[in-house]
N, C-alpha and C positions, 0 to 999 in steps of 0.2 A: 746600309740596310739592304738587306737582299730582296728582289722584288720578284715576285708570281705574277707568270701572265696568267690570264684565267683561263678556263680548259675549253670554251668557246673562243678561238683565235677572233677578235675584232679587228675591224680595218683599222691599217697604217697603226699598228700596237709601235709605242715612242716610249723612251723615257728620257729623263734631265739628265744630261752628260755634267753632273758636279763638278768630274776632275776638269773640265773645259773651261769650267766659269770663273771671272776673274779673281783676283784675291782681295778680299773681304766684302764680297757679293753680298748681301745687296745695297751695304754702303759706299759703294764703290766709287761711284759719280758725284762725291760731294768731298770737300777738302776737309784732312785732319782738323785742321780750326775750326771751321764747322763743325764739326762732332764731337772738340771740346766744348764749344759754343753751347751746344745743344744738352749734352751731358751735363753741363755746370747749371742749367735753368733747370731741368728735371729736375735734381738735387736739390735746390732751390723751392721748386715748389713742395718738394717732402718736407723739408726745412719750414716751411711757410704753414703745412698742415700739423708737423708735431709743435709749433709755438702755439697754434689757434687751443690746439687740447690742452697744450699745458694754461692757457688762459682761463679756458672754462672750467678748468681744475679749481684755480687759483680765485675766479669770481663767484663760485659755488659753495669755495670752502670758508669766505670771509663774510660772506652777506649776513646779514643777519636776520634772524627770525623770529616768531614769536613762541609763547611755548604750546599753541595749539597747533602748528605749522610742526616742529620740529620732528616729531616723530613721523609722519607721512612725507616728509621732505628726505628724512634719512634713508628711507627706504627706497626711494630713488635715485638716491645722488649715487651707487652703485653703478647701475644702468647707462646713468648719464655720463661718467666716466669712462664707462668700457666702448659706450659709444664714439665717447672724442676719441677712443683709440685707434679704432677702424672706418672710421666714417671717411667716405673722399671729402674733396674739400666744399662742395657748396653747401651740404650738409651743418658742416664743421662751421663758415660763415653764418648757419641760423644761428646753431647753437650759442656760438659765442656774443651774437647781437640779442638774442635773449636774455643771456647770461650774464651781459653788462647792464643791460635795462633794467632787469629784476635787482638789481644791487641797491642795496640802501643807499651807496653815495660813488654814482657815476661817476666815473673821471673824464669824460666827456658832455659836453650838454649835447643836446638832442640833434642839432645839425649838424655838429662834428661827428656825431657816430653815425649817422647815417650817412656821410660823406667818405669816410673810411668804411665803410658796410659796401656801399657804393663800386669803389677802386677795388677792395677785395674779388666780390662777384665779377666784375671787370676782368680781372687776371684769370677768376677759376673757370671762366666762358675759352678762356685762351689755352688753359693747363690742360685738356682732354685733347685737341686736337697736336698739341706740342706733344703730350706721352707718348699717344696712340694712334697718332697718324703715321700713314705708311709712307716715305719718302722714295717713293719712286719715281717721282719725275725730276729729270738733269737738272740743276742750275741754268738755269741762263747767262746771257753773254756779263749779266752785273752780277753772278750769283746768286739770285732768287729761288728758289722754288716753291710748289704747292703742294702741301704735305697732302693725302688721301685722306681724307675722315667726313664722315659723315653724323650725325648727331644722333639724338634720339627723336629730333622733332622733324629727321631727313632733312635738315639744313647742311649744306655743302658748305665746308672751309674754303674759303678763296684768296686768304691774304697769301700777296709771295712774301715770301722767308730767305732773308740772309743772315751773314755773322751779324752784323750791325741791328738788325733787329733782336737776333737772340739775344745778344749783351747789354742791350738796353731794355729790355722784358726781365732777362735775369737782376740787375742793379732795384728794376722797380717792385719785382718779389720780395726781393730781399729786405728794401728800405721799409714795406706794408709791414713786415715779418718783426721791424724794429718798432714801426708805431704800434703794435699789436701787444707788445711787450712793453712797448711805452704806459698804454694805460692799466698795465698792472702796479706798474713799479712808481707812477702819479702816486698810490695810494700808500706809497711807504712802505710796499711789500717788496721782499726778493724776489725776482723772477722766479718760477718754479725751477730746477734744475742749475742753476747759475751760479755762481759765487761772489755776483752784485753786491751791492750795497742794497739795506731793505730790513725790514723785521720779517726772518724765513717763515714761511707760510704751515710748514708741516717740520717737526722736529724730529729726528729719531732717537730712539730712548736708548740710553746705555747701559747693556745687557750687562756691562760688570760692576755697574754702583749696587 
């Protein structure tokens, strides 16, 4: 990008000598594992947020209703869908503890989901500062570092971060991702999108019968 100095010369005018800086600035300072590590739990957490939609897809679409409910439930289950599309994930964590409660026949009782409710919120308190924290500080002598993030409530991240923590944050996303999916498929249903075992939740009609 070409750059203007502006037409009032300011003292000591600088710019970033790009071509100087090392190669693959500003990851530079932390090991390819590492940045598998980290890549693979990012992943993970998206993974983590499209199973939560597709659940509240799946608990929304089987609950049952009365027939004074269904017309004013229809009209929002629209909404509630396109929400679980784009919602980050603590959001995504209401929706879905809603979305099991309200169900005629939980597949959990009450302190197993608020236990998995629990662990969820747990990891999505971890998942902002894992996306969108800046890693500019070295590892230290074991590998550690402390990513840059700050919250919305100005709370500063302080855990140090190595592979061994990312790989076991990512395994624990993962396993949430399976119990989440677990208590759809308790109910005898398919998983949304899977080719499980289950009675499919949504059929698509064959446009040449």
């Amino acid at each position: 990008m070409e750059v203007r100095l502006p037409q009032e010369e300011a003292p000591n005018p600088h710019i970033v000598n790009f071509e100087a800086l090392p190669p693959s600035f500003p990851t530079h300072r932390h090991s390819v594992e590492f940045w598998e590590g980290l890549g693979r739990l990012v992943a993970t957490f998206g993974f983590l947020e499209e199973i939560l939609g597709k659940a509240i897809f799946a608990f929304t679409a089987t609950r049952e209703y009365s027939e004074d409910e269904v017309e004013a439930e229809f009209e929002a289950w629209l909404p509630t869908l396109q929400r679980a599309l784009n919602e980050p994930l603590n959001p995504l964590v209401t929706a879905y503890s809603q979305a099991v409660r309200n169900h005629h026949a939980p597949p959990l009782d009450e302190a197993s989901l608020d236990e998995l409710v629990r662990q969820l919120r747990q990891v999505a308190t971890l998942r902002n500062a894992i996306c969108h924290g800046s890693w500019r500080q070295a590892p230290d002598s074991e590998g550690r570092s402390v990513p840059f993030y700050v919250d919305r409530r100005l709370g500063i991240f302080g855990d140090p971060i190595d592979l061994q923590y990312l790989q076991s944050l990512q395994r624990s996303v993962a396993e949430l991702a399976c119990d989440v999916m677990n208590t759809v498929t308790l109910l005898g249903w398919q998983f949304p999108g899977s080719k499980g075992l289950g009675e499919p939740i949504f059929a698509r009609r064959d446009t040449n019968s």
